[in-house]
Each structure stands twice: as structure tokens, then as C-alpha cells.
C-alpha positions as CSV (number, residue, x, y, z in Angstrom):
1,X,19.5,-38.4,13.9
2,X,16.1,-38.2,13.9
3,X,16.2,-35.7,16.5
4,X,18.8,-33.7,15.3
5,X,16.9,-33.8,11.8
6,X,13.5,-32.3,13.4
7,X,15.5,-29.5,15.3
8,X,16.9,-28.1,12.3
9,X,13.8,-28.5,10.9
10,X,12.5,-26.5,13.7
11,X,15.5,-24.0,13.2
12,X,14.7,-23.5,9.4
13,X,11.2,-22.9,9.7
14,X,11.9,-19.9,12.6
15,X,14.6,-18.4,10.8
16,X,12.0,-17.8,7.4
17,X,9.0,-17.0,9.7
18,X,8.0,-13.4,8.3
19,X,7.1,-10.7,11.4
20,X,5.6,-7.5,11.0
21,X,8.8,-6.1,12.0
22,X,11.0,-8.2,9.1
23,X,8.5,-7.1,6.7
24,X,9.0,-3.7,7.7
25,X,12.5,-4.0,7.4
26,X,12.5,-5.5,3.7
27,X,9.7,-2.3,2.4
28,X,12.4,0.4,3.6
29,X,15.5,-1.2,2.4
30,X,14.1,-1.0,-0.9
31,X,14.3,2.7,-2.2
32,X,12.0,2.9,-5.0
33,X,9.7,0.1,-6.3
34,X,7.6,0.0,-9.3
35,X,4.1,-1.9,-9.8
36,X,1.3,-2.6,-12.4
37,X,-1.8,-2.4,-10.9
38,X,-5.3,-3.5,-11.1
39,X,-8.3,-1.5,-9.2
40,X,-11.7,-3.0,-8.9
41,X,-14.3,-1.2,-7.2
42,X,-17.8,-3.2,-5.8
43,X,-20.0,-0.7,-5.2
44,X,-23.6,-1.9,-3.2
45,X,-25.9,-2.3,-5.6
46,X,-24.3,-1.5,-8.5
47,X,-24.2,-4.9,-10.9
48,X,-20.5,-4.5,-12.3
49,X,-17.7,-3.4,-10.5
50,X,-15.8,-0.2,-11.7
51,X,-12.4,-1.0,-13.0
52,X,-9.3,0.8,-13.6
53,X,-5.3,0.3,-14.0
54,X,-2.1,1.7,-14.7
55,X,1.2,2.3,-12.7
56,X,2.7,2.5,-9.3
57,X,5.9,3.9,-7.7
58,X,6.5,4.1,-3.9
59,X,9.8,5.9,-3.3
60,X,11.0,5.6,-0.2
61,X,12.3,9.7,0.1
62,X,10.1,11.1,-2.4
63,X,6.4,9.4,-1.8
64,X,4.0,7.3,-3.9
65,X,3.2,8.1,-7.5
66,X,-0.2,6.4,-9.0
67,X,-0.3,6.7,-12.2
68,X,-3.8,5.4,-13.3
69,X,-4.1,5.0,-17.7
70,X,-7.4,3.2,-18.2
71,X,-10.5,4.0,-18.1
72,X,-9.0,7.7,-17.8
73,X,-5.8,9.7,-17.1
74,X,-5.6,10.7,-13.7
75,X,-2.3,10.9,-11.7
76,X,-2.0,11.0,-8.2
77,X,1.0,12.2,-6.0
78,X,1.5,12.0,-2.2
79,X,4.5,13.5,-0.1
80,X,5.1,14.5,3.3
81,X,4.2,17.7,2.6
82,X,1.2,17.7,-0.2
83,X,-1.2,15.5,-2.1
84,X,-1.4,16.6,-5.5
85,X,-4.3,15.3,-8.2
86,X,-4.6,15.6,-11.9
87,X,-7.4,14.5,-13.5
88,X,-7.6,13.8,-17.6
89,X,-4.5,17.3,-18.3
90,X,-6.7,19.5,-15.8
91,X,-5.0,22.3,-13.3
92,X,-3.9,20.3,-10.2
93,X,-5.7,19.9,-7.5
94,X,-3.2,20.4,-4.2
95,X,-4.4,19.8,-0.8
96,X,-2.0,20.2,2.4
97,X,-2.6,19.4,6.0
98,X,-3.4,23.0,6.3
99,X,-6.3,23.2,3.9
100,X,-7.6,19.5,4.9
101,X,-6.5,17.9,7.6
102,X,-8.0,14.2,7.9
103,X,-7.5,14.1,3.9
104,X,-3.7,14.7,4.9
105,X,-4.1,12.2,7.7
106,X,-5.4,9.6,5.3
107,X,-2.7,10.8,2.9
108,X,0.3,9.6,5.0
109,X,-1.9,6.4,6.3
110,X,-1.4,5.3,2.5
111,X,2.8,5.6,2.6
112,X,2.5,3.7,6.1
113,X,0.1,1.2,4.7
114,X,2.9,0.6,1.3
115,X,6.1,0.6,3.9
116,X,4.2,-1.2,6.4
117,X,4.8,1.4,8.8
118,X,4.4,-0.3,11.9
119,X,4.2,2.9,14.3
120,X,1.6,4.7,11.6
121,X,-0.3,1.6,11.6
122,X,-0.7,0.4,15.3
123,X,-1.5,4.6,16.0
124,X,-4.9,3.9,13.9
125,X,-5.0,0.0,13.3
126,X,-5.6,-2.6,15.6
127,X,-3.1,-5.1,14.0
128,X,-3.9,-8.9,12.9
129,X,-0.2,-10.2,11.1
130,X,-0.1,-14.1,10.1
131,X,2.5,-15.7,8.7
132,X,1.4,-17.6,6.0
133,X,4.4,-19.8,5.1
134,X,6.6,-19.6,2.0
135,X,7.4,-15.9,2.7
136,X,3.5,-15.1,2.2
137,X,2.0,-12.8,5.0
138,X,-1.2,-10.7,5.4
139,X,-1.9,-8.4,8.0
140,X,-5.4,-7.3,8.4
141,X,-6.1,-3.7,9.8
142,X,-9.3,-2.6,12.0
143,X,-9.4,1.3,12.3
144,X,-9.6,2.4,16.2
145,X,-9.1,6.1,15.3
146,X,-11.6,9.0,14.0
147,X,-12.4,9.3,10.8
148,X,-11.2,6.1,9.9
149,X,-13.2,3.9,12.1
150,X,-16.4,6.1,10.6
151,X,-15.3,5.2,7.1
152,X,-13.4,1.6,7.1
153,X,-14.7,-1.6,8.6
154,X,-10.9,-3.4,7.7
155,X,-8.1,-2.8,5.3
156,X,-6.5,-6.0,4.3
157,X,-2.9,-6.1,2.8
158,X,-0.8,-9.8,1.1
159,X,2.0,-10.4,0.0
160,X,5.4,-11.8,0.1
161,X,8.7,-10.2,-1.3
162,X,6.3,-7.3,-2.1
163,X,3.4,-6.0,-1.8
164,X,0.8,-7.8,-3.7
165,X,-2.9,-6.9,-3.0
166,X,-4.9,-4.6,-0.7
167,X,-8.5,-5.3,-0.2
168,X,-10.8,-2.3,1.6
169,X,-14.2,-3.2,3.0
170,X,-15.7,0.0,4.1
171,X,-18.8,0.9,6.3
172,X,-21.4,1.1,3.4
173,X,-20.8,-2.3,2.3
174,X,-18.4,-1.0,-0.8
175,X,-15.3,-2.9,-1.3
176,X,-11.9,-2.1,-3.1
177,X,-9.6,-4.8,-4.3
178,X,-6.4,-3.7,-5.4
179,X,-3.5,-5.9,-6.9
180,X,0.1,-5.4,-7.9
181,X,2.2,-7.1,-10.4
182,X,5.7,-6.7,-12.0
183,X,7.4,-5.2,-9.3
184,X,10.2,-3.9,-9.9
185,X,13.6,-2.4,-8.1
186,X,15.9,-1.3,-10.8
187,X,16.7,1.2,-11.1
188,X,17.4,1.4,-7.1
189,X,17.2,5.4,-7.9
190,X,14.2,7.7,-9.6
191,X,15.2,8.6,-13.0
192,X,15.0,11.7,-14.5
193,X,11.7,11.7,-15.6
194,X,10.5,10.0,-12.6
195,X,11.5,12.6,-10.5
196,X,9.8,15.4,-12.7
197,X,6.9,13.1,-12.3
198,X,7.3,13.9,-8.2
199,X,8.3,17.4,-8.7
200,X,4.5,19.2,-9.3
């Protein structure tokens, strides 16, 4: 019995062990997810970190949405096609892969990094994934491709169900926590103002 109580054991524990791949999985069959989010900024040498906050959605066919309220208006759209910025009601600024390229290529590294994109990611990344038990995970990235090796030291992403924080250490010694709250998957579809939100 005591055997048989120690395989399944065993059993159990494999069958909830999170993989890179499983995560990938659970990020893509969920459509559209919605987030609070915290940003705090240590910049080297500056005493306080800059702080900021507001909204998140990552839609799996339309592209991330950051919405930031606090300490200004600034909202933030990236596509497969465009990155679009507006900044406190200004015009928007719009940038393409044509008129930047490596902003473009750091553009679509954010979707891959919020669907844990596993091809995107091992193309730049060399890839560190621990389980952590209880459906926690992180997977630490360390850029192998120009200009991201010139500009990151690591990206670090947790979580569980969802994603819950990234942290960015970059070459000057800055570093960017960022953390997620309230997720949310309902509704499964944009609504109508989200999608005007998209549509810039």
C-alpha cells in the first residue's frame, strides 16, 4: 500500500508539473485577458523609484493594449503590424517595422514575452524555466541576440494561472519591476469599446 501510495504520489506531482510548453498552451487558449498593473522603475542613482499604474489587455488576435492612468495618461498599443503611442491627448506617435526596425523587433518580443511564445523567445533568449510547485513557474531570459544583449542583462517573468510579474535588469544597472493583478477573462471577446481602443 505503501508503494502504491508513493506512485500515485509520484503520478500526481508529474501530471501538475508546469513546462514551458503547458504554459504556452494555457496564455493562447485564453483570447483576451485583462490586468491591473503596477510599474516601478529603479533608476542608478536616483533615490526613489519612478512609479506608475493603470490597465492591461493582451488580446490574443488583436495585440496588447497598456493603458497607463497615474502619474499621467499615456496609452500604448502594439500589433503585428504597428506600435502606436499617445501621450497625455497628444497626435499619435506610430512607428512600423519600416520606419524602425529593432523598435518593431522589440515590439513583437513584448506579445511573445505575454504568450510566452516559446519560438520568439528561444530566437533571442537563452531560456531558464523552473517549476516552482503549486502551478507557480518563472522562466528567466538572457538575451543572445543584437540589440537586446546591448540593452538587457535578463528579463525575468512569474506566475501561475497568469501572468503575474516581470522584472528587467538592464545593462546600466536600471531595473523594472512590473506586477499584474485582477486578471480577468470575461468577457472571452473585446467589447466594443475595447476594440476602438485597438483600432488607432
Amino acid at each position: 500500500m505503501k508503494a502504491l501510495a508513493f506512485l500515485l504520489l509520484v503520478l500526481s506531482t508529474q501530471a501538475y508539473a508546469v513546462t514551458l510548453d503547458t504554459l504556452q498552451q494555457r496564455f493562447t487558449s485564453q483570447p483576451v485577458v485583462r490586468a491591473h498593473f503596477v510599474q516601478e522603475r529603479q533608476i542608478k542613482d536616483m533615490p526613489q523609484p519612478l512609479r506608475s499604474s493603470g490597465e492591461m489587455i493582451i488580446a490574443r488576435d488583436n495585440g496588447l493594449l497598456w493603458q497607463q492612468n497615474a502619474p499621467f495618461p499615456m496609452t500604448l498599443m502594439l500589433n503585428d503590424s504597428q506600435m502606436v503611442q499617445v501621450i497625455n491627448g497628444q497626435p499619435p506617435q506610430v512607428i512600423t517595422a519600416q520606419t524602425n526596425p529593432q523598435m518593431f523587433q522589440f515590439n513583437h518580443l513584448l506579445r511573445a514575452l505575454f504568450q510566452a511564445d516559446r519560438k520568439v523567445l528561444e530566437q533571442n533568449f537563452r531560456l531558464d524555466f523552473q517549476d516552482k510547485d503549486n502551478n507557480a513557474w518563472q522562466l528567466a531570459l538572457t538575451p543572445i541576440t543584437t540589440p537586446l544583449d546591448k540593452i538587457f542583462a535578463t528579463i525575468t517573468l512569474r506566475g501561475s494561472d497568469y501572468l503575474d510579474a516581470i522584472e528587467l535588469n538592464d545593462k546600466q544597472g536600471d531595473k523594472t519591476a512590473i506586477t499584474f493583478s485582477q486578471h480577468r477573462l470575461t468577457p472571452a471577446a473585446l467589447t466594443d469599446d475595447e476594440r476602438q481602443r485597438f483600432a488607432f
